[in-house]
Backbone of each chain as ProteinMPNN parsed JSONL, in Angstrom:
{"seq_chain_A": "XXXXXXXXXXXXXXXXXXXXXXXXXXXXXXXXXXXXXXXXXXXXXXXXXXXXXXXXXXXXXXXX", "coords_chain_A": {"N_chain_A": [[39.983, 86.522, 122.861], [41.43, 84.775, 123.873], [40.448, 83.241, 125.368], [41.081, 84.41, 128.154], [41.819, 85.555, 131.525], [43.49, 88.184, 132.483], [45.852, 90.245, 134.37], [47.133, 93.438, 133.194], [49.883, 95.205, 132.905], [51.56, 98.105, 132.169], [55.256, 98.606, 132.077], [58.411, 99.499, 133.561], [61.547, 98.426, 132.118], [63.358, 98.494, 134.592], [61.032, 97.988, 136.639], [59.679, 95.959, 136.199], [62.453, 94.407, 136.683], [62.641, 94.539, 139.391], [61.908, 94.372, 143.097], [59.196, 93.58, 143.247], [58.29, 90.973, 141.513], [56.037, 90.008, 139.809], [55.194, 89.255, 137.577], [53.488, 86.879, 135.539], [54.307, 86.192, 133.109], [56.044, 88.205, 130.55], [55.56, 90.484, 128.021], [58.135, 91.73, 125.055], [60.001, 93.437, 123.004], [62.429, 92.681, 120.734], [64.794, 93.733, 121.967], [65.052, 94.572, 124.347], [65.426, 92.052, 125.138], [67.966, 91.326, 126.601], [68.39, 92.547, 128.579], [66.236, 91.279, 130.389], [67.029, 89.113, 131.757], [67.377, 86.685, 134.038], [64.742, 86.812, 135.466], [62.093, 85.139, 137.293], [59.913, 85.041, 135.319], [58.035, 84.096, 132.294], [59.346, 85.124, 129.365], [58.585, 86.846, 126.283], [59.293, 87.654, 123.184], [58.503, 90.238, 121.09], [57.689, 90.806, 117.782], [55.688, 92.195, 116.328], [54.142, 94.547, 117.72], [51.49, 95.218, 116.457], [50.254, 92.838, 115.355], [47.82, 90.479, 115.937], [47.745, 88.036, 115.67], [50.317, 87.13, 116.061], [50.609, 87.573, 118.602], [48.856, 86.199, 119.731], [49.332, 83.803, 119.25], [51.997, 83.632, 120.194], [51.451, 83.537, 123.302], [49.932, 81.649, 123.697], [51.263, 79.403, 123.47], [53.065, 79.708, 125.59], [51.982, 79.81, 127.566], [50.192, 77.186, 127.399]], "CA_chain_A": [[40.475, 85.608, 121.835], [42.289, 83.736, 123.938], [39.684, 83.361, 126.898], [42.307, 84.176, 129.612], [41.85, 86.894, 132.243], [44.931, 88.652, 132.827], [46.15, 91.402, 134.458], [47.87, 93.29, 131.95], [50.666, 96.382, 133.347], [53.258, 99.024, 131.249], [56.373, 98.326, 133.135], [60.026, 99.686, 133.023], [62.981, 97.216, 132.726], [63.641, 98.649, 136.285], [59.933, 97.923, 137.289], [60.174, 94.53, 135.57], [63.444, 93.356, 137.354], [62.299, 94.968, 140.366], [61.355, 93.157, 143.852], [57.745, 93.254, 142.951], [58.34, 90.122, 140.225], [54.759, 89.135, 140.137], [54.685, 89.246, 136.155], [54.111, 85.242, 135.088], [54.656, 86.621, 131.185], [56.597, 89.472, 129.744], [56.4, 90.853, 126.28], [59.005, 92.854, 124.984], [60.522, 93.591, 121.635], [63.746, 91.55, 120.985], [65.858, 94.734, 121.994], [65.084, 94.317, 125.704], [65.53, 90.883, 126.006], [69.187, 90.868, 127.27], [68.12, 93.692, 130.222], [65.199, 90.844, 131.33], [67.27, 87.65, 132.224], [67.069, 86.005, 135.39], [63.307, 87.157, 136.187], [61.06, 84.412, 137.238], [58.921, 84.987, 133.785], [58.525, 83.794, 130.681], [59.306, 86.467, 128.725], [58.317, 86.563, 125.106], [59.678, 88.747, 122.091], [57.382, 90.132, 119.919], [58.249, 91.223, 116.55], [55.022, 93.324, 115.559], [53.201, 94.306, 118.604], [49.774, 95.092, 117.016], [49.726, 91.939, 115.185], [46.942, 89.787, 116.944], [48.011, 86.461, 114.987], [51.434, 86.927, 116.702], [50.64, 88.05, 120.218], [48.02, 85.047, 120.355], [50.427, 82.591, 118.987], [53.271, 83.06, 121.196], [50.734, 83.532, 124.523], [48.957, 79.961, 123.603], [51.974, 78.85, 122.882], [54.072, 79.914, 126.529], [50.485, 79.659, 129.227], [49.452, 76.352, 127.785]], "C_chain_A": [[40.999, 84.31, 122.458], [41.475, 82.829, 125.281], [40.35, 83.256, 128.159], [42.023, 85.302, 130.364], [42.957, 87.011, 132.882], [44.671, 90.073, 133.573], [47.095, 92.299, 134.354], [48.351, 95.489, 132.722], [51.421, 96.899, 132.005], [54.058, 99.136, 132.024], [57.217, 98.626, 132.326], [60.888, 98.55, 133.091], [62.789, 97.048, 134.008], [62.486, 97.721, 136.999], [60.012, 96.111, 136.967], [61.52, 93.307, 136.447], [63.57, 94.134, 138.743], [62.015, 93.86, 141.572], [60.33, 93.258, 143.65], [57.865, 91.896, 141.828], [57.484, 89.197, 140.028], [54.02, 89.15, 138.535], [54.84, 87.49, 136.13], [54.503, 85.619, 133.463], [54.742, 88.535, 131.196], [56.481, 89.469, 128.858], [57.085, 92.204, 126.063], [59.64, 92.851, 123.99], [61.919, 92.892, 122.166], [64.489, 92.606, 121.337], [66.381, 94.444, 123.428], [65.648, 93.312, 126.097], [66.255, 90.54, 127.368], [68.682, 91.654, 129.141], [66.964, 92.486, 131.513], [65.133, 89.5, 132.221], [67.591, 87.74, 133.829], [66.05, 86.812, 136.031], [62.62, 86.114, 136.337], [60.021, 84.7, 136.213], [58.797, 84.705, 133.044], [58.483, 84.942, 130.193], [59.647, 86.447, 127.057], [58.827, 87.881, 124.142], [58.853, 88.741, 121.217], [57.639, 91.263, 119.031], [57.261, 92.898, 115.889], [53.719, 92.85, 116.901], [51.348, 94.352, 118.52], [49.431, 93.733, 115.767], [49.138, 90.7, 116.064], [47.63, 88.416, 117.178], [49.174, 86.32, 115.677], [51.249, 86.845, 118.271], [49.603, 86.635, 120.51], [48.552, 83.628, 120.053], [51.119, 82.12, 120.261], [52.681, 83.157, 122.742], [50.217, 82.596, 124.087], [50.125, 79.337, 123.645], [53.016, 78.46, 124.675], [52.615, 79.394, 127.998], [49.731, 78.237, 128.819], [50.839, 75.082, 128.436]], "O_chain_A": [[41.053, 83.192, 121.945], [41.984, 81.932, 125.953], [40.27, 82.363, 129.002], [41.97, 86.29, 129.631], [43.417, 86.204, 133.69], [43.688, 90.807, 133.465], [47.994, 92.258, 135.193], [47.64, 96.477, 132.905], [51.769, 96.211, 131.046], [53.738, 99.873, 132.956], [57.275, 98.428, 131.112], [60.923, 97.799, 134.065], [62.314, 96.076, 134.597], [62.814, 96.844, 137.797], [60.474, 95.279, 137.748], [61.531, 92.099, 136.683], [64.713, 94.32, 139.159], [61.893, 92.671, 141.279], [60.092, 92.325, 144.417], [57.009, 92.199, 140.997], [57.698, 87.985, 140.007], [52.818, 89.089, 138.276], [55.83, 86.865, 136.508], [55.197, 84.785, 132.882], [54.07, 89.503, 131.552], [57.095, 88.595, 128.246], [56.849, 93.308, 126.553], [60.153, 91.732, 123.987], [62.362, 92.644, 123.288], [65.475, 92.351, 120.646], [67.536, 94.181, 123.763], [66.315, 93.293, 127.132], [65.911, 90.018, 128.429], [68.708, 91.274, 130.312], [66.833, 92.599, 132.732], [64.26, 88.957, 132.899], [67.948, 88.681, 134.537], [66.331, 87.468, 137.033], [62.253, 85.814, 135.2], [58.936, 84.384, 136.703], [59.806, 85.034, 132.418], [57.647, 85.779, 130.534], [60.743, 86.106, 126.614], [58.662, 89.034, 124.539], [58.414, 87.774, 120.595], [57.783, 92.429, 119.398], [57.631, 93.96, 115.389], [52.97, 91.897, 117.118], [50.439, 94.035, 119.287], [48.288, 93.72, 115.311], [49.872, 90.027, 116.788], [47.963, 87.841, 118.214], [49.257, 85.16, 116.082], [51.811, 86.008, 118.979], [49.701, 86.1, 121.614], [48.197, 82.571, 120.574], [51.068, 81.128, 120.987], [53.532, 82.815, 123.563], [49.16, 83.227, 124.078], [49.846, 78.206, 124.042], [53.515, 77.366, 124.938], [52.669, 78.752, 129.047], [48.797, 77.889, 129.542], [50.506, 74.013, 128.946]]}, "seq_chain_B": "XXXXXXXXXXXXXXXXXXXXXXXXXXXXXXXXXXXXXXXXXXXXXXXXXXXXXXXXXXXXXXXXXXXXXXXXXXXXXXXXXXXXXXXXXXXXXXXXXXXXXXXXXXXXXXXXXXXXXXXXXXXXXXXXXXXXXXXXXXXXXXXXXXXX", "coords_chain_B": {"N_chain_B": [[40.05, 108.334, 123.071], [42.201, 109.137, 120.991], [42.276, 111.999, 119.719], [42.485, 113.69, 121.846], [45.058, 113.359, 122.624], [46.823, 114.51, 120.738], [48.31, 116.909, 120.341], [48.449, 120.592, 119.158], [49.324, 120.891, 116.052], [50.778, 118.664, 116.113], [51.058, 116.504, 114.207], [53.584, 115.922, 111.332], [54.648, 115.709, 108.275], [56.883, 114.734, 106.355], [59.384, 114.571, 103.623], [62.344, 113.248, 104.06], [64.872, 111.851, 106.548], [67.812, 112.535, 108.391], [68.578, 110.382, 109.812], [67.565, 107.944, 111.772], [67.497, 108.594, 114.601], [67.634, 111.772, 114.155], [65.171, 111.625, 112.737], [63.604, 110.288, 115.58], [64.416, 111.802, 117.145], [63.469, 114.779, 116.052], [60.422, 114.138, 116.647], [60.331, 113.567, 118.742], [60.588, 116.231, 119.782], [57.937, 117.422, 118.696], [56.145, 116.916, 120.94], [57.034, 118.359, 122.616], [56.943, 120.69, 121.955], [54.312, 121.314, 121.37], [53.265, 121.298, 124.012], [53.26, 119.057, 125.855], [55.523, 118.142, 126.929], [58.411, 118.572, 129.006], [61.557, 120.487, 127.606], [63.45, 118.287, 128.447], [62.534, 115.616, 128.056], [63.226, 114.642, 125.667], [65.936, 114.475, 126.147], [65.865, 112.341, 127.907], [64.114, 110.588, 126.216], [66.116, 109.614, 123.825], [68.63, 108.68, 125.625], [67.284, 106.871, 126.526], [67.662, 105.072, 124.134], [69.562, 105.241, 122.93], [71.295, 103.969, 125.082], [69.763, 101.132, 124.983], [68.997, 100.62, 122.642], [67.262, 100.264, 119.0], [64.282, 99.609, 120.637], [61.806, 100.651, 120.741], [60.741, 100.344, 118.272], [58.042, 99.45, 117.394], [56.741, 97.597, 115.458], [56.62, 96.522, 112.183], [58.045, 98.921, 110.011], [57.54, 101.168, 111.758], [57.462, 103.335, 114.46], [57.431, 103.615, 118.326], [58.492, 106.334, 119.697], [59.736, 106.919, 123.273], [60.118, 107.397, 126.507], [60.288, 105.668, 130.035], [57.79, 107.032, 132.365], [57.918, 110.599, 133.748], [59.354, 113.443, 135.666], [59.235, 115.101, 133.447], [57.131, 114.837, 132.267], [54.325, 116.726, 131.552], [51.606, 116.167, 130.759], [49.566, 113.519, 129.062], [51.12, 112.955, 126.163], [50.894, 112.297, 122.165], [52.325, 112.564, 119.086], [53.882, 112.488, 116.125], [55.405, 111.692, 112.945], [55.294, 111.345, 110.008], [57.488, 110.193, 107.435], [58.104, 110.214, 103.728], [60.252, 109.441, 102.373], [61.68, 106.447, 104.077], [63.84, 105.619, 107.141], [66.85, 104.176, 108.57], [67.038, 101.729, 111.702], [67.974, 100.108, 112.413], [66.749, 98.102, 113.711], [65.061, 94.815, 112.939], [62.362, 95.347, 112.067], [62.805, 97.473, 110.223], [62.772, 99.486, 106.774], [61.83, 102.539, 108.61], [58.804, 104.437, 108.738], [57.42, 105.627, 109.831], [56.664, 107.661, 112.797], [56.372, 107.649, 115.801], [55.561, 109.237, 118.311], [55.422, 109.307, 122.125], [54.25, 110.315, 125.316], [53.499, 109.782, 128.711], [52.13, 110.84, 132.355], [52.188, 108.649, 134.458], [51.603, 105.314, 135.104], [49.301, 104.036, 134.55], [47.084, 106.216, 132.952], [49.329, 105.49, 130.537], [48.769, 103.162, 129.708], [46.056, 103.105, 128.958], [46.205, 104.957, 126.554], [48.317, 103.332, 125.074], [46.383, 101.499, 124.651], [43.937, 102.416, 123.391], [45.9, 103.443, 121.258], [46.751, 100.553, 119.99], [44.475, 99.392, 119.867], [43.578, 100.788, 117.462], [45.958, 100.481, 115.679], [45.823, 97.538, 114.94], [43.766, 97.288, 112.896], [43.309, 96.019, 109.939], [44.836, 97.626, 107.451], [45.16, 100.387, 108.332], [47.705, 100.64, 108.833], [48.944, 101.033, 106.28], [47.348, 102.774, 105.084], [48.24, 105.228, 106.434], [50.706, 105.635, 105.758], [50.187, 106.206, 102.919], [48.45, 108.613, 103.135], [47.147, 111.581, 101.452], [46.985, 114.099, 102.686], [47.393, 115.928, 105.327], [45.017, 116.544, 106.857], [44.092, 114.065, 105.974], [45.521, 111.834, 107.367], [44.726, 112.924, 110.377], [42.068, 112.335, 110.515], [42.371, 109.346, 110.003], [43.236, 109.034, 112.207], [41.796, 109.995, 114.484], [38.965, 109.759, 113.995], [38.965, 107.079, 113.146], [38.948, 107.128, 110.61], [38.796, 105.046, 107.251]], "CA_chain_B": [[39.795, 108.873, 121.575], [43.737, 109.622, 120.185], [42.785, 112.897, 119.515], [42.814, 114.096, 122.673], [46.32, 112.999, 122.891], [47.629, 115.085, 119.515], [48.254, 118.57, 120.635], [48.0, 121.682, 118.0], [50.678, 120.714, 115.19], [51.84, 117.67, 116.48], [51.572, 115.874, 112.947], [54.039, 116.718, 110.633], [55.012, 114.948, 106.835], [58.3, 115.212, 105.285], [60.619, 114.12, 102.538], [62.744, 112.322, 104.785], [65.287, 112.244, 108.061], [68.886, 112.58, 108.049], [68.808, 109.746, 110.596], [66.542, 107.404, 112.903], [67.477, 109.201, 115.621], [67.195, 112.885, 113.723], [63.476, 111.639, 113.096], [63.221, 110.514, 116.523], [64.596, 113.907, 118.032], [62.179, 115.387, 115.656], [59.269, 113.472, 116.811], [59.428, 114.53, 120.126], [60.011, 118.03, 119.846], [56.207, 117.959, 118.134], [55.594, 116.807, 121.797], [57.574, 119.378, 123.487], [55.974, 122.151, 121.048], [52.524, 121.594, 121.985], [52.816, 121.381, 125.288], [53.278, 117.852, 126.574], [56.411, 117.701, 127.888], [59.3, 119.747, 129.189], [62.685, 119.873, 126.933], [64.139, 117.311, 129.027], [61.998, 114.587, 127.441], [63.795, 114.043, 124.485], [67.129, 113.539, 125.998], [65.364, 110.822, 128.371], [63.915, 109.166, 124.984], [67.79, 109.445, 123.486], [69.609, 108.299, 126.522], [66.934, 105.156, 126.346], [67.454, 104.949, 122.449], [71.151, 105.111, 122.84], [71.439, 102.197, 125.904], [69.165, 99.918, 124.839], [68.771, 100.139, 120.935], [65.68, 100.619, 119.039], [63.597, 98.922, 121.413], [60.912, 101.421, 120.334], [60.357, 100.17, 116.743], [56.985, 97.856, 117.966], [55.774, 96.847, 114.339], [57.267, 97.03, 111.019], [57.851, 100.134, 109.798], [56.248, 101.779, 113.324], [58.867, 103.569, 116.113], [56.531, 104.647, 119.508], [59.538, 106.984, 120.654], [58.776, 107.356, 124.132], [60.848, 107.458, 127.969], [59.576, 105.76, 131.194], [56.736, 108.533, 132.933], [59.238, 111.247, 134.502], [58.845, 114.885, 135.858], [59.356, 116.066, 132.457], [55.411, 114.797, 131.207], [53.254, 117.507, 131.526], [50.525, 115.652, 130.155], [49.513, 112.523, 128.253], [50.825, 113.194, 124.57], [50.99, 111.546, 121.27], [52.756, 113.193, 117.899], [53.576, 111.883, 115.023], [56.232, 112.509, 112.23], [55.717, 110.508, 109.061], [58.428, 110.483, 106.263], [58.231, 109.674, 102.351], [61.537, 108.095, 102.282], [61.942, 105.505, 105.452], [65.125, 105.984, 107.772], [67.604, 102.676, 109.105], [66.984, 102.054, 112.791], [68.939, 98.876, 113.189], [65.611, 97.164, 114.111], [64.412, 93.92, 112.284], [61.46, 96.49, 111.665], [63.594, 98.281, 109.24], [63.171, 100.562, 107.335], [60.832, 103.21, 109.176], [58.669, 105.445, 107.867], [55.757, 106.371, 110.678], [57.725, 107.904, 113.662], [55.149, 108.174, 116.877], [56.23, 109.709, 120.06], [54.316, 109.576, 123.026], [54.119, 110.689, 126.905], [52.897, 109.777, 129.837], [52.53, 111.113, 133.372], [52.149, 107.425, 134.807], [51.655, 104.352, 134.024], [47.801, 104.079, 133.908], [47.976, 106.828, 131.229], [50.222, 104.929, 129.663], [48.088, 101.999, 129.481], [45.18, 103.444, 128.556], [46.532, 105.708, 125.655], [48.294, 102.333, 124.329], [45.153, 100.709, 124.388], [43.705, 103.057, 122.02], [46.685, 103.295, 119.675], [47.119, 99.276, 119.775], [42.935, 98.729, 118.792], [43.329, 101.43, 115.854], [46.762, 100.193, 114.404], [45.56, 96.35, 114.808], [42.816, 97.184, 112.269], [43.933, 95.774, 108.484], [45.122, 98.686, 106.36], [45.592, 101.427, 109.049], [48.914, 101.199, 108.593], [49.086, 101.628, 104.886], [46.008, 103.984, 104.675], [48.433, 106.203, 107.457], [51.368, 105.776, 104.779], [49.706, 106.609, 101.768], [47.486, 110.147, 102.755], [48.337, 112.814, 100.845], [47.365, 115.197, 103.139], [47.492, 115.852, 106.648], [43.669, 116.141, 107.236], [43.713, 112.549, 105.845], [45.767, 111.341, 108.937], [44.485, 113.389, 111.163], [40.766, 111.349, 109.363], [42.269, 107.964, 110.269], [44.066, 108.966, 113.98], [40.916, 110.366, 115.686], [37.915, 109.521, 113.408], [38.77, 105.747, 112.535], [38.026, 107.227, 109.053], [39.938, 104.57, 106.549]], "C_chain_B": [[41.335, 109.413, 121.579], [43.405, 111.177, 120.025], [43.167, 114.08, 120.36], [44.518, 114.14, 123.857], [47.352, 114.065, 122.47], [47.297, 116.598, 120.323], [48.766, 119.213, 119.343], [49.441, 120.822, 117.313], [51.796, 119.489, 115.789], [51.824, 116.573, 115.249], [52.298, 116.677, 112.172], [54.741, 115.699, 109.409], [55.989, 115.853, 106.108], [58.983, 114.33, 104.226], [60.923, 112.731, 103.363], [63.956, 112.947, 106.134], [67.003, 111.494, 107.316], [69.315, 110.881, 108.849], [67.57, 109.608, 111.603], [66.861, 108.105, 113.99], [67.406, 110.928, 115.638], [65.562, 112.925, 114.417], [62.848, 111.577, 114.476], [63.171, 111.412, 117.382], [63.519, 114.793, 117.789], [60.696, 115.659, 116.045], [59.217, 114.085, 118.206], [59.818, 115.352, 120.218], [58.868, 118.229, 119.874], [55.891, 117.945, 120.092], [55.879, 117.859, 123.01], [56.686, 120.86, 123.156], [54.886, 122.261, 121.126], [52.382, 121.074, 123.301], [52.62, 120.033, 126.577], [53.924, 117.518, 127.562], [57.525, 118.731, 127.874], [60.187, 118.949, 128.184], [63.262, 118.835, 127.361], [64.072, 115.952, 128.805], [62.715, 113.829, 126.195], [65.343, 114.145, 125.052], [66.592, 112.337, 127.019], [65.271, 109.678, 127.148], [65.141, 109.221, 124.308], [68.428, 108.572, 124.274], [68.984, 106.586, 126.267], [67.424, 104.065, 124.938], [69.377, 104.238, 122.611], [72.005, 103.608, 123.672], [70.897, 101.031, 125.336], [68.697, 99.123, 122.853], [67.457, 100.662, 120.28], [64.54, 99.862, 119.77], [61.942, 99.157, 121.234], [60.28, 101.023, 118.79], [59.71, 99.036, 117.135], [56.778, 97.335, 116.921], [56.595, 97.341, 113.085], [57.123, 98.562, 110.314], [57.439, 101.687, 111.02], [57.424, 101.724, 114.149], [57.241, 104.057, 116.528], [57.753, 104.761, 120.431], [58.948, 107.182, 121.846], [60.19, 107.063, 125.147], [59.328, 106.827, 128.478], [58.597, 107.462, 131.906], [57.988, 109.051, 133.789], [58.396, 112.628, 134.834], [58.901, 115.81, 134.358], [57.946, 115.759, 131.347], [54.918, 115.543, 132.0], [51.982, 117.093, 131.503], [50.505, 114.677, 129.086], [50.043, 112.983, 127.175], [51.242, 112.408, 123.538], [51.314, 112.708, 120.083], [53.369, 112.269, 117.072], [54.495, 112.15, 113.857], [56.375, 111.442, 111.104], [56.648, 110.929, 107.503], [57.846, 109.448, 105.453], [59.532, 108.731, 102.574], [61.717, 107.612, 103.652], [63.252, 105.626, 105.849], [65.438, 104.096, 108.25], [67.013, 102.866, 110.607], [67.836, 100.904, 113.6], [68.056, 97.552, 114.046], [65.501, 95.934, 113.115], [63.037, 94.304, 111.529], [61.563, 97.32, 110.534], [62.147, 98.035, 108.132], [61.91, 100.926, 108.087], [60.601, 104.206, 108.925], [57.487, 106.433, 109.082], [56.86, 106.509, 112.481], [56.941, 108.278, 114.723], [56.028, 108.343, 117.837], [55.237, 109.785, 121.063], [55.016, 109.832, 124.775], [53.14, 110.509, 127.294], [53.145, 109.98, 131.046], [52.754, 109.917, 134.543], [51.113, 106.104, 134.279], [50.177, 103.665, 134.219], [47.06, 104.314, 132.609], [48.188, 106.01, 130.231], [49.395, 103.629, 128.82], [46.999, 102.12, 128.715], [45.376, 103.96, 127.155], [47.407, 104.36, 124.76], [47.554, 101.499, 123.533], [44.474, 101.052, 122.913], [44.516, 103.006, 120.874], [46.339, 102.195, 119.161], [45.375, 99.117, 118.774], [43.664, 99.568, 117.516], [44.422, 101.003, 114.736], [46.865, 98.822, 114.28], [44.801, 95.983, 113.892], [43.558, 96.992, 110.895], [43.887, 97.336, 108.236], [45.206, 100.168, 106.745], [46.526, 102.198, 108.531], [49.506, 101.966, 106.972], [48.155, 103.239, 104.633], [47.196, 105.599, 105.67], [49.566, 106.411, 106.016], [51.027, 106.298, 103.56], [48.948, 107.931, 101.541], [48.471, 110.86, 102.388], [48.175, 113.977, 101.603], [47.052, 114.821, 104.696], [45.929, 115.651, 107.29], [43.228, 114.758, 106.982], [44.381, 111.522, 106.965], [45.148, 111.773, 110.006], [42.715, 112.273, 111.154], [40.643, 109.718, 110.479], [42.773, 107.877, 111.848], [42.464, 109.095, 114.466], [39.62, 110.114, 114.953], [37.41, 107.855, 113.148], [38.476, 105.517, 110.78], [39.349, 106.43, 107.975], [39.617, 104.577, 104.616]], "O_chain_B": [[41.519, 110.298, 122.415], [44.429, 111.829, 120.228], [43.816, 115.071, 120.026], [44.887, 114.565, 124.952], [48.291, 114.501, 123.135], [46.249, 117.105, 120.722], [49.412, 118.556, 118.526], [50.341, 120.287, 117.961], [53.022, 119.43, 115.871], [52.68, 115.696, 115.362], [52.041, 117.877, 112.083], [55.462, 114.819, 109.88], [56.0, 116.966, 105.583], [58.856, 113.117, 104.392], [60.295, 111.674, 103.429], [63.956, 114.095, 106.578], [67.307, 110.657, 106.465], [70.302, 110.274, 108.432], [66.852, 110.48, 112.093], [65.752, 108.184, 114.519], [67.195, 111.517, 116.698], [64.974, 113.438, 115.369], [61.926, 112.321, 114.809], [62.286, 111.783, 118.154], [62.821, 115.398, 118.603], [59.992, 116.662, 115.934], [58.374, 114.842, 118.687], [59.34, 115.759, 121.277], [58.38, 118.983, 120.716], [55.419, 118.982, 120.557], [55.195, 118.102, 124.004], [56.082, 121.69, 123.835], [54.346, 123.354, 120.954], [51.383, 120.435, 123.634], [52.092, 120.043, 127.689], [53.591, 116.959, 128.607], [57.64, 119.586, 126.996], [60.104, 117.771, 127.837], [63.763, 118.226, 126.416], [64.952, 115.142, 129.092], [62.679, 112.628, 125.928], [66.124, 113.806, 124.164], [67.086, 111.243, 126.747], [65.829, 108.592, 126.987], [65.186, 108.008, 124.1], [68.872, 107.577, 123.7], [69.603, 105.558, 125.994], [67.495, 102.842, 124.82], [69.987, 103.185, 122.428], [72.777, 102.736, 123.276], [71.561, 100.0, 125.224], [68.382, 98.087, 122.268], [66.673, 101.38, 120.9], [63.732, 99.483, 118.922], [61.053, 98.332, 121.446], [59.273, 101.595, 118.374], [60.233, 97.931, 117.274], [56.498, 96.161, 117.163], [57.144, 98.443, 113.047], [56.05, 99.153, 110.189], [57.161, 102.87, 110.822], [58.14, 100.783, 114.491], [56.32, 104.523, 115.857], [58.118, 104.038, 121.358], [57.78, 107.571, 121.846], [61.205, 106.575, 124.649], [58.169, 106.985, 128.095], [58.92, 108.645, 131.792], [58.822, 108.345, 134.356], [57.251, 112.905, 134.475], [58.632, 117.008, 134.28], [57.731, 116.174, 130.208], [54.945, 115.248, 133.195], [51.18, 117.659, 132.246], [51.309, 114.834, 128.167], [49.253, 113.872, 126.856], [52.118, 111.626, 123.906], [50.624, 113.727, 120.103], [53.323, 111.101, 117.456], [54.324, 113.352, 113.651], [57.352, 110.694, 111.111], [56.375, 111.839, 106.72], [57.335, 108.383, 105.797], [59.61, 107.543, 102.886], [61.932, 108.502, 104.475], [64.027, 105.764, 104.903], [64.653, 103.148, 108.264], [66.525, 103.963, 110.88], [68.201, 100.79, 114.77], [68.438, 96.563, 114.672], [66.13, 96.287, 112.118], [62.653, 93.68, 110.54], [60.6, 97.813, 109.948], [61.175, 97.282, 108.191], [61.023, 100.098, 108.292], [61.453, 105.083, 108.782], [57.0, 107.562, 109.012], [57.52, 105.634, 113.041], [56.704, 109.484, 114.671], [57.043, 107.703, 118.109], [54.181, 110.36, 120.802], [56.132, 109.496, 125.171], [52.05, 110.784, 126.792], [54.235, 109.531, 131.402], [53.458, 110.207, 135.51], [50.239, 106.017, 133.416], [50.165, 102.477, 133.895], [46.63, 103.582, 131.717], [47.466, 105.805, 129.255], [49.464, 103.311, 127.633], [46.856, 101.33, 127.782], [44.641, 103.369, 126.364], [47.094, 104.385, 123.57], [47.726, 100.98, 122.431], [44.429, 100.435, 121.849], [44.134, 102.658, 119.757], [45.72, 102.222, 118.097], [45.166, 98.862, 117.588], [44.273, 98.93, 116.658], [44.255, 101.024, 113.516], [47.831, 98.459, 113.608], [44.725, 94.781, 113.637], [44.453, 97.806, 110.669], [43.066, 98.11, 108.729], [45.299, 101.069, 105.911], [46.605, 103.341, 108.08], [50.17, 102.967, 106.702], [48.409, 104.341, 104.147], [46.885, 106.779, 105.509], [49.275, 107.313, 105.23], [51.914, 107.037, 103.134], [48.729, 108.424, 100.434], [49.681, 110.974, 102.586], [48.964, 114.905, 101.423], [46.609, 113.764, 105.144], [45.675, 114.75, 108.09], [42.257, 114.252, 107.546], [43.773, 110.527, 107.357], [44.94, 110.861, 110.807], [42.562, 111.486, 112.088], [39.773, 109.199, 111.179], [42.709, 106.865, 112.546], [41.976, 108.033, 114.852], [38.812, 110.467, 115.812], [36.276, 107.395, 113.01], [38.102, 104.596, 110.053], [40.48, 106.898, 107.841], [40.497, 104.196, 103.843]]}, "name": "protein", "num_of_chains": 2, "seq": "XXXXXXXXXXXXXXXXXXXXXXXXXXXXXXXXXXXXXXXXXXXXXXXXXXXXXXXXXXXXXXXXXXXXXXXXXXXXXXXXXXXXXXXXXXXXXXXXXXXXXXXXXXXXXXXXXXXXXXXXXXXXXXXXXXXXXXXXXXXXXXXXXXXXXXXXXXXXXXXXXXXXXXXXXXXXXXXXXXXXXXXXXXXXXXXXXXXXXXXXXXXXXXXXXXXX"}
């Protein structure tokens, strides 16, 4: 949809604010947020994860 | 294919839940009861539930109860616990009526078995068509068949 090749993990908080911090974009329901500050990432909240219209919004929106 | 996920009697349709976190207790028992995961699983998904909030409620109406992969997955699983009347969860999601639980042994698994859920409940009218069967063979129809 979005013509981007990613490479796309399931990560814990832990794994997430881990020394590996080689995510450039996080998504994560607004619950997490607070657990994901100060990571080098943008890290995006997303309301309704299997809506497309959302998830391709706020990724066009943060990678352009 | 999801249905290789659902172990024997892991859907189950009720009335309703004394509490979002009843239903969620509920929900993964199914996963404990067919064989997914040891008891220990559902106080992992509690302890997460309890620290961090509903974090688990991905889509309106839609919890995927679940813990980080631990020694207490057995095996990939997915169950399922939808209520008539919708429970609070303190989400923006509110209320919630479709209560999924899932396990994984790591986070490949995990990925993979998302994958699948995410295509089938991205499709218009899933979600309603999952809300609205009247019987269990009619979820069971739209989980592992695509049948809507």
């Amino acid at each position: 949809m979005l013509g981007i090749e990613a490479e796309v993990r399931a990560v814990s908080i832990e794994e997430a604010r881990g020394a590996d911090k080689m995510a450039q974009v996080i998504l994560a329901t607004p619950e997490i947020l607070d657990q994901l500050g100060g990571i080098p990432a943008e890290v995006i909240a997303i309301n309704n994860i299997f809506d497309l219209g959302e998830l391709g919004e706020k990724l066009k929106a943060t990678l352009s | 294919m999801l249905n290789s996920y659902f172990g024997p009697g892991s859907i189950v349709t009720q009335d309703t839940s004394p509490s979002f976190m009843a239903a969620v207790t509920q929900s993964v028992s199914l996963l404990v009861a067919s064989g997914k995961t040891k008891l220990s699983y559902i106080d992992e998904v509690l302890e997460s539930l309890k620290a961090l909030g509903p974090y688990f409620v991905i889509a309106p109406g839609l919890a995927l109860a679940h813990a980080k992969p631990s020694d207490s997955v057995l095996a990939p699983g997915m169950a399922l616990l939808r209520l008539d009347e919708p429970v609070m969860s303190g989400s923006a999601n509110d209320p919630v009526s479709l209560i999924f639980s899932f396990c994984s042994p790591n986070a490949s698994e995990h990925m993979e078995m998302l994958g699948d859920f995410g295509q089938l409940m991205s499709t218009d009218k899933v979600m309603n068509s999952l809300l609205n069967a009247s019987a269990l063979s009619v979820i069971e129809d739209i989980l592992f068949k695509n049948a809507l």
